[in-house]
C-alpha positions in Angstrom: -8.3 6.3 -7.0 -8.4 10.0 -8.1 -10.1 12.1 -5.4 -13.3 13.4 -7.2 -14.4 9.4 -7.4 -13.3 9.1 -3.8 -15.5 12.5 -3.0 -18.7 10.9 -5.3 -18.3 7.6 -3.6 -18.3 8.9 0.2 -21.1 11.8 -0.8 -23.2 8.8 -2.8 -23.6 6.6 0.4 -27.0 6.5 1.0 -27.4 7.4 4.6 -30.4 8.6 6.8 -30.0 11.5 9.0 -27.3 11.5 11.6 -25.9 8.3 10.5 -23.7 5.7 12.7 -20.6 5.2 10.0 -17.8 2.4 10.9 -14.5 2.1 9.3 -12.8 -1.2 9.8 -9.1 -1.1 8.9 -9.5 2.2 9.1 -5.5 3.2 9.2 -5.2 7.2 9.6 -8.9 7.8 9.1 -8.9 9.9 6.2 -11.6 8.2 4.7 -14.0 8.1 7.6 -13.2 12.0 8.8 -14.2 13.0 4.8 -17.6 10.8 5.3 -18.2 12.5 8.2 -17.3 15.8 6.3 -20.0 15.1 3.9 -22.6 13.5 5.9 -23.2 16.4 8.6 -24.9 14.9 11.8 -22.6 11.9 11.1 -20.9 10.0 13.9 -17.9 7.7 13.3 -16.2 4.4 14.7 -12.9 3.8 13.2 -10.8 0.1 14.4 -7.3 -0.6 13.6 -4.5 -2.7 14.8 -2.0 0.0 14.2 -1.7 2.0 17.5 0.7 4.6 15.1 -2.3 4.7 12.4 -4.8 5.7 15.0 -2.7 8.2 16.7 -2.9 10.1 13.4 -6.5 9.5 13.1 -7.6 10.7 16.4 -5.1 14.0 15.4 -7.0 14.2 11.9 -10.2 14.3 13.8 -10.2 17.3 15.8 -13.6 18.2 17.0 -15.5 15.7 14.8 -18.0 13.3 16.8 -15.4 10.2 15.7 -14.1 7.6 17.8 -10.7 5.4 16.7 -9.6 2.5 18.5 -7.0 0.0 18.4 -9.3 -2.9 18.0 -9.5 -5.9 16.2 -12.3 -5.7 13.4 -13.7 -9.0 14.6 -14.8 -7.8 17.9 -16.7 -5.0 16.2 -20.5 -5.5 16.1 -23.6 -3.6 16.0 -26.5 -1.5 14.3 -24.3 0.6 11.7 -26.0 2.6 9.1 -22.8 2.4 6.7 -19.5 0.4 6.7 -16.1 1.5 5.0 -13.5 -1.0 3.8 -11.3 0.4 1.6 -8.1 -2.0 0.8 -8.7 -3.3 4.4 -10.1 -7.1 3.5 -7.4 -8.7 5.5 -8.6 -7.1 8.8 -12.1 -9.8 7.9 -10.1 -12.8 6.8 -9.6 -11.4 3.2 -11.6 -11.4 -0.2 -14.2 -12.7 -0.2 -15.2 -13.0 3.9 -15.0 -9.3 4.3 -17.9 -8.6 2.5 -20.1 -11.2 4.5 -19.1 -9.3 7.4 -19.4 -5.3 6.2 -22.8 -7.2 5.3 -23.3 -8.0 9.1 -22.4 -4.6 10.1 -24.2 -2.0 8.0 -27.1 -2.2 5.1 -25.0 0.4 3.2 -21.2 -0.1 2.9 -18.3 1.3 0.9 -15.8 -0.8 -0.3 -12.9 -1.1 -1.9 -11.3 -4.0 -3.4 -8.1 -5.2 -5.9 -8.7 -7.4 -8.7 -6.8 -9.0 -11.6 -7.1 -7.7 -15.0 -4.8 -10.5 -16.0 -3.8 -13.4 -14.5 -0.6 -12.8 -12.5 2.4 -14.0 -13.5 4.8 -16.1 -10.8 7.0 -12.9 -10.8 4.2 -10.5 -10.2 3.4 -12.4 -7.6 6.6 -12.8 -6.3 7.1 -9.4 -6.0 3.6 -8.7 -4.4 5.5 -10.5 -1.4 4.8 -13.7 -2.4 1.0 -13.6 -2.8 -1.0 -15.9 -4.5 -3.6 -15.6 -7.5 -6.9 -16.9 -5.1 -6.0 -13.8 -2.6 -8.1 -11.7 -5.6 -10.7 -12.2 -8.5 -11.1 -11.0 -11.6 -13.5 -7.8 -12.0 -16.4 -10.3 -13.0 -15.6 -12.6 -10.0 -15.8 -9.8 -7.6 -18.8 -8.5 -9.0 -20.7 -12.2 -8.8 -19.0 -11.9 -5.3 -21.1 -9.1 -4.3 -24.3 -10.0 -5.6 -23.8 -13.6 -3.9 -23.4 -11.9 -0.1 -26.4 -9.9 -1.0 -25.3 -6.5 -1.8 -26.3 -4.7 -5.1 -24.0 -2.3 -6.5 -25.0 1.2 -6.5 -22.1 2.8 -7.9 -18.8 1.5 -9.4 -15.5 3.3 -9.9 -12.4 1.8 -11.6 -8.9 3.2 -10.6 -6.7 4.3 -13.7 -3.4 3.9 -15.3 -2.5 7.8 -13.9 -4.3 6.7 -10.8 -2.1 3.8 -10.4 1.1 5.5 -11.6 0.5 8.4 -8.6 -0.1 6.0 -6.0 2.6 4.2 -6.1 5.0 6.6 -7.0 3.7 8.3 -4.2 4.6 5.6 -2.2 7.6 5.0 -3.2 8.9 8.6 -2.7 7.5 8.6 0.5 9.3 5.0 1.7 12.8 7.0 -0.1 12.3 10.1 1.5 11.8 8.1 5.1 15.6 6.7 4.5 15.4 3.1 6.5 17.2 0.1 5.3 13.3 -1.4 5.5 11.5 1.5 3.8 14.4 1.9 0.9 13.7 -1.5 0.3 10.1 -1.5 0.0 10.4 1.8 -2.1 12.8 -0.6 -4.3 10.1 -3.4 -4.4 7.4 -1.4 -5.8 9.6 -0.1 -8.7 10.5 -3.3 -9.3 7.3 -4.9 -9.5 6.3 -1.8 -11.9 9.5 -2.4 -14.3 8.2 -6.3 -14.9 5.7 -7.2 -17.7 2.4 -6.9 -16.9 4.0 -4.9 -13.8 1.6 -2.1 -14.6 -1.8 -4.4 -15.8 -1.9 -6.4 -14.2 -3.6 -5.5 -10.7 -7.2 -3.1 -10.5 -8.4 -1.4 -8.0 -12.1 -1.0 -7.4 -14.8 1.1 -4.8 -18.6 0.0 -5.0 -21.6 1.6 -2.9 -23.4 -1.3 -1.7 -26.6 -1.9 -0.2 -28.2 -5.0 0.5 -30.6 -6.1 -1.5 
């Protein structure tokens, strides 16, 4: 996702004063230290299962009023005034259970979500480490998804062909540049799974505002 629609997305969350934000799946926190950025009088609960991830994110941090635990994101509960889950849906059971629970946590959320723009091929699959085509939706699907949980969408942002081609280029240098037998090979796998047809069309990306209805 290009970081202006990031930046509208976190500065369109409509929040009261001195809101209570928690990112679940947080990883490094970069997306819940730039909502706190935004939002002064913010305060910030990030989870994550990766100790590593939230070593970086307490470092991002500094001096902002932001806590980051390693914590399950099922154990988190609550009177949020916002929720973040940006390509974090495993950490609730996966698409389409995470939204029933961001819509537990918060009445505002942002979310972000893949979808097929296709259907996925076996190979594409395959090379997504074996995933299967009911993991996802199609844009429509996940849009009926949302309205179902009782969210309506306040904003919608689509991620790119450029957006797509930086990020996992990106990725892949990185996972090169890092030099293990594992990350060579996942740096391998991605430009694999770009050089097949359909390798570059056939996954979306998409963040939504939400706020229940």
């Amino acid at each position: 996702m290009s970081e202006a629609a990031v930046d509208s997305a976190i500065g369109a969350l409509p929040v009261p004063a001195d809101p209570w934000i928690v990112d679940t799946g947080c990883g490094a926190g970069e997306i819940l230290t730039r909502a706190l950025r935004a939002h002064p009088g913010a305060r910030g609960l990030g989870v994550d299962l990766d100790p590593d991830a939230i070593a970086e994110a307490r470092a991002r941090a500094g001096e902002l009023p932001a806590q980051f635990e390693v914590r399950d994101a099922a154990t988190v509960d609550g009177a949020f005034d916002a929720a973040v889950n940006i390509a974090s849906s495993h950490v609730h059971g996966g698409f389409p259970r995470v939204l029933e629970a961001l819509h537990g946590l918060a009445p505002v959320a942002l979310y972000g979500e893949g979808f097929w723009k296709r259907p996925p091929t076996p190979a594409f699959l395959a090379a997504l480490g074996d995933a299967t085509e009911d993991e996802l939706s199609d844009l429509h699907g996940l849009r009926q998804a949302i309205h179902g949980t009782g969210f309506a969408i306040v904003h919608e942002w689509l991620a790119g062909e450029n957006d797509w081609r930086r990020y996992e280029e990106t990725l892949a240098t990185a996972a090169e540049r890092h030099g293990t037998p594992d990350s060579l090979a996942y740096a391998r796998r991605i430009r694999e799974r770009r050089a097949l047809p359909g390798g570059t069309d056939t996954l979306g990306f998409a963040l939504f505002v939400l706020r229940r209805r």
